[in-house]
DOGU-376444 format. One line per 2 residues: number of its first residue (from 1); their letters; for each residue x, y, z of C-alpha. Coordinates in steps of 0.001 Angstrom, whole numbers. Layout:
BEGIN
NUM) a) X,Y,Z; ...
This chain:
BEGIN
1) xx) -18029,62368,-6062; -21134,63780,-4866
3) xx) -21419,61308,-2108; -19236,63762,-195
5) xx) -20640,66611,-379; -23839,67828,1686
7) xx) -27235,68038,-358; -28361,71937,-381
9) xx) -30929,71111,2473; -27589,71569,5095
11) xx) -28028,67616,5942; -24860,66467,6263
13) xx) -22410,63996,4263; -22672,60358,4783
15) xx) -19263,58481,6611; -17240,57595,4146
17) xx) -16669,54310,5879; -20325,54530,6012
19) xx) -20161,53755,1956; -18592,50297,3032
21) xx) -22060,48692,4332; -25276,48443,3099
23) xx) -27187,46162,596; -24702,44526,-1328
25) xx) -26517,45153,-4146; -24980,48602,-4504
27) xx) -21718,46599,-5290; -22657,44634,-8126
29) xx) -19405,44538,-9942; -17686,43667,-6866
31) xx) -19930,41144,-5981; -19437,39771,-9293
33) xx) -16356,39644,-10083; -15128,37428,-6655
35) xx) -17978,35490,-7529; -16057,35152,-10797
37) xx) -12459,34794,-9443; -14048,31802,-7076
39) xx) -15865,29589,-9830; -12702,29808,-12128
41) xx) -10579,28891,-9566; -13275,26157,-8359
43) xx) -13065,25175,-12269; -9270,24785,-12278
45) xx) -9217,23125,-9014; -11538,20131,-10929
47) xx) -9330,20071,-13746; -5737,19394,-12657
49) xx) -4795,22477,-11107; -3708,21995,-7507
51) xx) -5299,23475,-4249; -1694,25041,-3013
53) xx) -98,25610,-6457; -1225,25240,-10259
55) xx) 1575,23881,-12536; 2222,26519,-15536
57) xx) 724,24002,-18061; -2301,24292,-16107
59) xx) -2026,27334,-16272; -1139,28511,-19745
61) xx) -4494,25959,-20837; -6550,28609,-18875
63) xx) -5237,31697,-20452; -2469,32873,-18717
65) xx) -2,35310,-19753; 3314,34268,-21168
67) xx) 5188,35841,-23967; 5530,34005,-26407
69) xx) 2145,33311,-26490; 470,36655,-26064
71) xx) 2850,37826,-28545; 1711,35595,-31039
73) xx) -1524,37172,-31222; -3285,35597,-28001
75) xx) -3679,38981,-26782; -6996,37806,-24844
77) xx) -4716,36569,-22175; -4288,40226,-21117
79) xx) -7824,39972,-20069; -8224,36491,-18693
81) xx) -5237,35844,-16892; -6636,38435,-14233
83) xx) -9139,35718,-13392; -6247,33032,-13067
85) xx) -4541,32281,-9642; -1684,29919,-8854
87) xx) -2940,28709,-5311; -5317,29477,-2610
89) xx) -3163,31401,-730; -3016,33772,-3962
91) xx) -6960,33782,-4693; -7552,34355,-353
93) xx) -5704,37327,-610; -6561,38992,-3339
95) xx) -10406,37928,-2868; -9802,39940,535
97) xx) -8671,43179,-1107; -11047,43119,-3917
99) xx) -13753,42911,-1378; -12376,45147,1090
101) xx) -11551,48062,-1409; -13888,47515,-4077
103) xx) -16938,47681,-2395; -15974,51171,-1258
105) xx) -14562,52070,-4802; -17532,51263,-6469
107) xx) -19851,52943,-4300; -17519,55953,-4989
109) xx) -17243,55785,-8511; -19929,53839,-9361
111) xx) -20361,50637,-11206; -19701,51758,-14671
113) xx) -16454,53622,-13519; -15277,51334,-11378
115) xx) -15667,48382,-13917; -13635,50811,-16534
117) xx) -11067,51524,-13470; -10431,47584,-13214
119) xx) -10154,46618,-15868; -8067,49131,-18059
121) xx) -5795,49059,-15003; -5597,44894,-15534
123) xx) -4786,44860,-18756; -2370,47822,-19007
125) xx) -740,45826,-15755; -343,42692,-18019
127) xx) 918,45043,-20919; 3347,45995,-18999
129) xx) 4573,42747,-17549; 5048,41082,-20717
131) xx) 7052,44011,-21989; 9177,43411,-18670
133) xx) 9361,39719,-18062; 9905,39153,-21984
135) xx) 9521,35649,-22202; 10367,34693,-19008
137) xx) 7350,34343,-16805; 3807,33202,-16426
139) xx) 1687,35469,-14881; -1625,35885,-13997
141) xx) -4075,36779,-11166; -6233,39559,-9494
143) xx) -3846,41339,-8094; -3004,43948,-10456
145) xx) -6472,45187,-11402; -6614,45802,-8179
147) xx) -3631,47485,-7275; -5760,50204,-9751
149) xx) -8617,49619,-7527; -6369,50907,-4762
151) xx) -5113,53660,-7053; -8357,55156,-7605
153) xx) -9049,54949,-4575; -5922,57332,-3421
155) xx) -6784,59711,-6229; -10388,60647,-4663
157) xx) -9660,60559,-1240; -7149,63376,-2520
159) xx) -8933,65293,-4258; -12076,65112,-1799
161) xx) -10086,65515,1241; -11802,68811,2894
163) xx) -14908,66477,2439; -13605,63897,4513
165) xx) -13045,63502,7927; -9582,63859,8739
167) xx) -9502,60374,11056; -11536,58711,7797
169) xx) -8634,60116,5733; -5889,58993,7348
171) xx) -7532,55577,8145; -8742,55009,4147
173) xx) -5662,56897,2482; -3424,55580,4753
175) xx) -4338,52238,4716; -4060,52198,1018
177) xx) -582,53643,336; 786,51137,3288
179) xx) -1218,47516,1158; 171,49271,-2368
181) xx) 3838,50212,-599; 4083,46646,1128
183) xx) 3063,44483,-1509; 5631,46182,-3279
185) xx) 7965,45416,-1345; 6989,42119,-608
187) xx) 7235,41163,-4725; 10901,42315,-4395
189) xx) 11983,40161,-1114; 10076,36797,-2761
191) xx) 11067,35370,-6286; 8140,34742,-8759
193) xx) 5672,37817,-8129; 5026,40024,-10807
195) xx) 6146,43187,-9516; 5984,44998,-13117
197) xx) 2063,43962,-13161; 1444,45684,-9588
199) xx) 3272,48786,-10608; 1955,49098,-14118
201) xx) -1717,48745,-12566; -1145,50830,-9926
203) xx) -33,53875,-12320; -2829,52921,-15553
């Protein structure tokens, strides 16, 4: 996490929040993979799925997960059901973390990392719902992946902390645990979130 640390000239560190702005082309993946999110969901919306909720036959067409269909050797759905959401609410607000902690993520980590982060942490998510929900639900969406976003997140801030501002700490570190803590708690007050999925992610 070199970004952090001041070059041997004595010139000091950039902001952390600093890492948030610039050309967008130093957020790539990020940039990419809303982009993605959007035209699947503008795909869906042209094929039967609805703007406020998508049915779970829609759904299941598209890839997402479900047990006894993973199970019987779909596996792929543990990849493309994080590219799947159920409504627009859904896609707005994940689309709003993705953008809002990814950027800075992969500005930390760097593309390559961060595209490893987000994904292994999607898929072991959606590993662990289906071993949780059974047969029971179908799941899919962004959310997960980026509850490891998030995670990653956490872990450098912590480990970097004499680096960082003690205001940009609190702020960035704070901010995280409180979105991770209350969407937790949020998938245990409303029926039909996939609480397993955040979790899982979250730890991967």
């Amino acid at each position: 996490m070199s970004e952090f640390r001041s070059a041997a000239s004595k010139e000091p560190s950039p902001s952390i929040a600093g890492l948030m702005r610039g050309n967008l082309m130093l957020t790539p993946v990020t940039v990419a993979l809303v982009g993605a999110n959007l035209c699947v969901f503008a795909a869906m919306l042209a094929n039967g799925a609805g703007l406020w909720h998508a049915p779970n036959d829609v759904q299941l067409a598209w890839g997402a997960s479900f047990g006894p269909a993973t199970k019987d050797g779909e596996w792929w759905r543990l990849g493309i059901a994080m590219f799947l959401h159920f409504g627009l609410v859904h896609l707005a607000m994940n689309m709003w973390a993705l953008w809002d902690g990814g950027r800075l993520v992969e500005r930390l980590y760097g593309p390559l990392r961060f595209t490893v982060v987000y994904f292994t942490s999607g898929v072991a998510g959606n590993l662990l719902s289906l071993i949780a929900q059974g047969d029971r639900a179908v799941s899919g969406g962004a959310s997960g992946a980026i509850f490891g976003v998030y995670g990653a997140l956490m872990v450098c801030l912590w480990r970097e902390r004499r680096q960082v501002h003690p205001v940009e700490f609190r702020w960035l570190f704070g901010g995280a645990a409180v979105f991770s803590a209350a969407t937790i708690a949020f998938g245990l007050l409303v029926p039909g979130i996939d609480n397993a999925a955040h979790i899982g992610r979250l730890t991967a």
